[in-house]
C-alpha positions as CSV (number, residue, x, y, z in Angstrom):
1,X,79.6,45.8,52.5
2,X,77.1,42.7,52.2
3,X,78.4,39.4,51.1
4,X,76.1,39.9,47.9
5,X,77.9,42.6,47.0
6,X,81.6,40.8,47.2
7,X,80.1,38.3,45.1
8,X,78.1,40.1,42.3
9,X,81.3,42.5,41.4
10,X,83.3,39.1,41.3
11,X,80.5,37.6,38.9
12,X,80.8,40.9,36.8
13,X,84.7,40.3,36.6
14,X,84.2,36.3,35.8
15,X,81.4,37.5,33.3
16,X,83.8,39.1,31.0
17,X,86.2,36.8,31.0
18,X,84.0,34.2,30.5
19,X,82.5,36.1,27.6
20,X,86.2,36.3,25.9
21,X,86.3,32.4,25.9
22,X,82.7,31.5,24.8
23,X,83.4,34.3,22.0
24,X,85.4,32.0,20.8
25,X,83.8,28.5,20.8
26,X,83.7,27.2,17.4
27,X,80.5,26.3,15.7
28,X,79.9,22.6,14.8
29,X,82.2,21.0,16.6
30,X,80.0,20.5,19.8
31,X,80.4,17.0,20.0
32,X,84.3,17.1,19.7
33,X,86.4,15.6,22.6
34,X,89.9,15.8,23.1
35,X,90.4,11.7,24.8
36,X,87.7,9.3,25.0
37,X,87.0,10.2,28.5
38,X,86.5,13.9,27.9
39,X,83.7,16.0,28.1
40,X,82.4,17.0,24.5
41,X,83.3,20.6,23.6
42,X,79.4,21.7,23.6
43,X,78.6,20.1,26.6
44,X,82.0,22.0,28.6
45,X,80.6,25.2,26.6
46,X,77.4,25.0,27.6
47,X,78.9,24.4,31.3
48,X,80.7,27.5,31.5
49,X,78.2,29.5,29.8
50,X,75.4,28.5,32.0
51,X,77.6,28.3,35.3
52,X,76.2,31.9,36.3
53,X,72.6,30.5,36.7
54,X,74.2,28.1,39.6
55,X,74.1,31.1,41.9
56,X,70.7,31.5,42.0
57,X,69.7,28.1,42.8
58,X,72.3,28.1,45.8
59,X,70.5,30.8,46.4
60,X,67.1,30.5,45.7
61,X,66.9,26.6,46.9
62,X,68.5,24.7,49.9
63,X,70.0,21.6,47.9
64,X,70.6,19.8,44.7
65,X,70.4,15.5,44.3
66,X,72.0,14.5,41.5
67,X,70.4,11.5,41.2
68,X,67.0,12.1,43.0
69,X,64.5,8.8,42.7
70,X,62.8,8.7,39.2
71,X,66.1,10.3,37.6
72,X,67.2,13.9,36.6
73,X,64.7,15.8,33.8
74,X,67.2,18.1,34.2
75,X,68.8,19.2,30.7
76,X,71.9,21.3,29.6
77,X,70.9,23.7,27.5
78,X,71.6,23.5,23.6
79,X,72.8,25.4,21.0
80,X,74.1,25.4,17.1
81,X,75.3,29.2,16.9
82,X,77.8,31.2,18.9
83,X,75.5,34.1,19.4
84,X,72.8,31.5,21.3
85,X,75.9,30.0,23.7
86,X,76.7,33.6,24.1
87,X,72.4,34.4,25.1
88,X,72.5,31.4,26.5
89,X,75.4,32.8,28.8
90,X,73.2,36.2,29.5
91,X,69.9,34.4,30.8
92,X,72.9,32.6,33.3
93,X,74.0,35.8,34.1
94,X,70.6,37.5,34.3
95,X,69.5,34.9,36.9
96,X,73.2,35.1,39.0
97,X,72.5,38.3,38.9
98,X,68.8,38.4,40.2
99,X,69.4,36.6,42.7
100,X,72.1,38.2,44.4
101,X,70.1,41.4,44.3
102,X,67.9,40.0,47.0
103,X,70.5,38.0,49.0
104,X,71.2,38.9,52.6
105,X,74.1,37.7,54.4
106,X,71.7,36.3,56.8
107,X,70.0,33.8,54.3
108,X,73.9,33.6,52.7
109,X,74.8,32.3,56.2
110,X,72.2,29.3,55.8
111,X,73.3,25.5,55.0
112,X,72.7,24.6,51.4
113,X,73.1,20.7,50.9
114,X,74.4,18.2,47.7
115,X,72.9,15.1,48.0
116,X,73.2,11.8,45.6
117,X,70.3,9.7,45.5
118,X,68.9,11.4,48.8
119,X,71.8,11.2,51.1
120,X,73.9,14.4,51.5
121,X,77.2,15.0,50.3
122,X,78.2,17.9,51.4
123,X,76.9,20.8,53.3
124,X,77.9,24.2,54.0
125,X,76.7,27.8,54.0
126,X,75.6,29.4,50.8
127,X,78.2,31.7,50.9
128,X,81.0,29.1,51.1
129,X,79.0,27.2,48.1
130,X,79.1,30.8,46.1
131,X,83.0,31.3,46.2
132,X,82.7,27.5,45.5
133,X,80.6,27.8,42.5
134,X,83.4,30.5,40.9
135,X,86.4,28.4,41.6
136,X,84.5,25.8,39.6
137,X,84.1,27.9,36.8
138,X,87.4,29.0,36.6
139,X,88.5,25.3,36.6
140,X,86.1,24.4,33.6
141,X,86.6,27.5,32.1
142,X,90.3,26.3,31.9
143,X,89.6,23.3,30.4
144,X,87.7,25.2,27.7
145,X,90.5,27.3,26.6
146,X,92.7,24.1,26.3
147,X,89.9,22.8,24.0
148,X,90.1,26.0,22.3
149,X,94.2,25.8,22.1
150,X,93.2,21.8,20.4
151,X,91.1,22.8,18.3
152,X,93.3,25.4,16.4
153,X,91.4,28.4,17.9
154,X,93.3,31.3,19.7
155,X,93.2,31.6,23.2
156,X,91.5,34.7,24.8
157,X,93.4,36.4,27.7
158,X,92.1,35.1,30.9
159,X,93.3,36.2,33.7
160,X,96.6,37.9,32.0
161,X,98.1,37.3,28.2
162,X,97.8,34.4,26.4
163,X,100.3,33.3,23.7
164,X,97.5,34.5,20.9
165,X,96.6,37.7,23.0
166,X,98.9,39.4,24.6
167,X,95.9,42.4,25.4
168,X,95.0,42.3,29.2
């Protein structure tokens, strides 16, 4: 079995569950924060929904600077209604999913590089990046469903029950 093929049936899973939380993201309250130093609820949502997308450019490029010279004109995507998070969340996945289709373990074996402001942060295969790329969502995809739990909004089932669903 290719590497691809590990990592597009674990995007599939991650999809769905993904899918239960964003479902539930409440509408108008993107700009709520739990603390001061929190993320704002649309930005986290837009995070997770988007996430997916992050695949393809480990993929489809060999590194990311965070703060490359002239700035970012990089932008997260935005949103007033569930239903565009939730399409938002399908072009992510579309593009995860595209690029994974053409991904040989050879090219999954390559360095891909972080960088800040030109010097590199961190390097290590694509492959290593990918499985890092899902732990990352699952970590902001927690955070999400605490926001959720704040905010008065049941929480989905995510990777078993929840105390609002006990469906899994």
């Amino acid at each position: 079995m290719k590497l691809a093929d590990l990592f597009s049936a674990q995007l599939e899973r991650e999809a769905a569950v993904s899918r239960r939380v964003l479902e539930r993201v409440p509408e108008g309250r993107q700009d709520w924060k739990p603390h001061e130093k929190s993320m704002a609820l649309g930005y986290l949502a837009t995070l997770v929904a988007t996430m997916p997308s992050w695949l393809a450019f480990t993929i489809d490029r060999d590194d990311l600077d965070l703060s490359p010279p002239g700035g970012s004109t990089w932008r997260p995507a935005s949103w007033n209604t569930n239903a565009e998070l939730l399409q938002a969340h399908d072009r992510a996945l579309g593009q995860g999913r595209e690029a994974l289709r053409h991904a040989s373990d050879a090219h999954l074996e390559l360095p891909w590089r972080l960088l800040v402001a030109g010097k590199v942060v961190s390097q290590d295969a694509r492959h290593v990046v990918l499985g890092d790329t899902f732990t990352h969502l699952a970590h902001h995809r927690g955070q999400l469903s605490v926001y959720l739990r704040l905010c008065g909004v049941a929480v989905p089932s995510i990777y078993g029950p929840s105390a609002d669903d006990k469906t899994f």
